[in-house]
Each structure stands twice: as structure tokens, then as C-alpha cells.
C-alpha positions as CSV (number, residue, x, y, z in Angstrom):
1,X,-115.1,146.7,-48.2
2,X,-116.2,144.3,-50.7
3,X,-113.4,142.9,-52.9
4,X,-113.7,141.4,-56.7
5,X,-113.6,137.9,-56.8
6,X,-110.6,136.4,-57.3
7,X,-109.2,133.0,-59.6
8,X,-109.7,130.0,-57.8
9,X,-106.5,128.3,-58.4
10,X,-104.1,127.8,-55.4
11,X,-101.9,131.2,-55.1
12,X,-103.4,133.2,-58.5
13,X,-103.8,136.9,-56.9
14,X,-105.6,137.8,-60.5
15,X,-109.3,139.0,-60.9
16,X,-111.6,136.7,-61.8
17,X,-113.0,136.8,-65.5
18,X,-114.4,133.7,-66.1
19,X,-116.4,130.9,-64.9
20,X,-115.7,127.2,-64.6
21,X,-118.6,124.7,-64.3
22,X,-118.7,120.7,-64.7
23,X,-121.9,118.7,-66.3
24,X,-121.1,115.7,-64.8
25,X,-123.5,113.9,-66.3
26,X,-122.2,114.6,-70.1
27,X,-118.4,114.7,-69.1
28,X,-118.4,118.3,-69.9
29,X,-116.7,121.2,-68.5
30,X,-117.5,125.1,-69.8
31,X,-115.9,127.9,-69.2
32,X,-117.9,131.2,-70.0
33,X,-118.2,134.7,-69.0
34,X,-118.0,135.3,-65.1
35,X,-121.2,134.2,-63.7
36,X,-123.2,137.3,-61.9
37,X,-122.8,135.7,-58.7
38,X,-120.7,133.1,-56.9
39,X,-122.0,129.6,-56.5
40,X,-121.0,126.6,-55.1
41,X,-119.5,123.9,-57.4
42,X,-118.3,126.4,-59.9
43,X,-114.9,128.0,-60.3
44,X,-113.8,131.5,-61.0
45,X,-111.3,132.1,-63.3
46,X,-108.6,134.7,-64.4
47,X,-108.3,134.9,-68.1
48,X,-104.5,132.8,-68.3
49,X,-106.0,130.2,-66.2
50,X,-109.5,130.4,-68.5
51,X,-107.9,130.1,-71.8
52,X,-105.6,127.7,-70.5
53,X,-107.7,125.0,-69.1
54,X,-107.8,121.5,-70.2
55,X,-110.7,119.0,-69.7
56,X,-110.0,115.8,-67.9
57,X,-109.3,112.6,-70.4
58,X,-112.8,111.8,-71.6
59,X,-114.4,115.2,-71.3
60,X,-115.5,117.4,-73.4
61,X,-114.4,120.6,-73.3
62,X,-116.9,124.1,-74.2
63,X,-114.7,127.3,-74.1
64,X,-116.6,131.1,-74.8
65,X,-114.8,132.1,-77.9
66,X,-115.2,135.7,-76.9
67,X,-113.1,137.8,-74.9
68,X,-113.3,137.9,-71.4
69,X,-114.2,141.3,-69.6
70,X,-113.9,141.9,-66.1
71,X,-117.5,142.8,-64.4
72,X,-118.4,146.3,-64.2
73,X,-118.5,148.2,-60.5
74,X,-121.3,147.4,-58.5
75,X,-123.1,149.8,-56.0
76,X,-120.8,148.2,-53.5
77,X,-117.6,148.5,-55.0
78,X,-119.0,152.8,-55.5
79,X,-120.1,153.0,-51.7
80,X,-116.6,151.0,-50.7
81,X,-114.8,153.9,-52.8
82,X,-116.9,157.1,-51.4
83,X,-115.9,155.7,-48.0
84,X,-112.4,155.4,-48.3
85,X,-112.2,158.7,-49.8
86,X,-114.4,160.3,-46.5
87,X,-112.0,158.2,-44.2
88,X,-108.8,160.2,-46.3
89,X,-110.7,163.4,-45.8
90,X,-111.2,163.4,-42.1
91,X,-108.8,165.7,-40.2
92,X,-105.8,163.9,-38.2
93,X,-106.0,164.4,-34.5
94,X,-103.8,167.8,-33.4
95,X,-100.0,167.0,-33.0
96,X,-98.2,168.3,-29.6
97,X,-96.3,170.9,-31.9
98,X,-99.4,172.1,-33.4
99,X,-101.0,173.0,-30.1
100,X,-98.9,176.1,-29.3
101,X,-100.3,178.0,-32.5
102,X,-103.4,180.7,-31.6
103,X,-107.2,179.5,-32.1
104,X,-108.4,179.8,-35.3
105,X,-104.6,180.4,-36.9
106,X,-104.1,176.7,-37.1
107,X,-102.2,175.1,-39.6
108,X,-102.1,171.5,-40.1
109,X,-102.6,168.2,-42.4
110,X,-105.4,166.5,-43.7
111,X,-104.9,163.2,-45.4
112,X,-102.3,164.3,-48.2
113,X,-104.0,168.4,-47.9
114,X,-102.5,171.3,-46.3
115,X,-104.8,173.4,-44.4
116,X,-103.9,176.8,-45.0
117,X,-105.0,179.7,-42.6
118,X,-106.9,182.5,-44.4
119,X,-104.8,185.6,-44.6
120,X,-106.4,188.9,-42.8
């Protein structure tokens, strides 16, 4: 399963919102909305780390005024999602206590489900 990217500082556990990327050649740093993909020599930010960035002495420093959203699903996160809830869903194997009941008059637990027998 596919997880969302997460802020690059050291220990932050939070979603990333925002991107961090140095122009070393004007002495600039930006931080804008999270870039679509992940690249090397840029940063990804959560929004307290975003809005609380300083430039290096020297630099100049271009923040996105906006607010910072976090990326929509993707196909991945949706396919991730539908197979967690199929793993759920699949029937637990048959406990010893379970065995002693009749075919087709079993009763047992699926996931958080009760299986109920139909009544004749």
C-alpha cells in the first residue's frame, strides 16, 4: 500500500502539503503547493513546518500566500483502500469449537460480521 508523502523534517509524522525547493543560483528558496511528484533536491513539507520556514541569512525567501491543501486520492491510494476492505471481508479460518456444529448450520465471524444461519 502506497502511503502519502510525509514532511521531510527529522521526526514530523505529518502529511506533506507543501514543497520546498532552493535556486541556488539567486539565493532563493520557495515554498509552494506540493509538487505532483517527488523529486530529488526538493523537500516536502507539512503546513507548520511550511509556514514556518526561514531562508538562510542572504536568501530570499518566496512563500505561496495561499492555503495549503493536502493532494487529493490517487488511483492508488482507491485500489490500496478496496483491498484492505476485501482482506477485512474474507472469512477467518474455522475455530476447533466451531467444528462440532452440523454442515451448512455454521455460525461464525467474518472480520467484525456475524454470520448468521438462515432460519428453516
Amino acid at each position: 500500500m502506497r502511503s502519502p508523502r510525509r514532511c521531510s523534517r527529522n521526526g514530523c509524522p505529518r502529511q506533506a502539503v507543501a514543497t520546498l525547493t532552493y535556486v541556488y543560483n539567486d539565493s532563493t528558496a520557495v515554498v509552494g503547493p506540493l509538487a505532483a511528484f517527488a523529486e530529488p533536491h526538493t523537500y516536502d513539507l507539512c503546513e507548520p513546518h511550511a509556514r514556518s520556514l526561514t531562508a538562510p541569512r542572504g536568501w530570499e525567501l518566496v512563500r505561496h500566500d495561499g492555503d495549503f491543501a493536502p493532494p487529493p486520492p490517487t488511483t492508488d491510494d482507491l485500489v490500496a483502500l478496496a483491498d484492505a476492505v476485501r482482506e477485512a471481508a474474507r472469512p477467518a479460518p474455522a475455530r476447533p469449537d466451531e467444528a462440532d456444529h452440523a454442515p451448512g448450520h455454521q455460525t461464525g465471524r467474518r472480520g467484525h460480521l456475524r454470520v448468521i444461519p438462515p432460519s428453516h
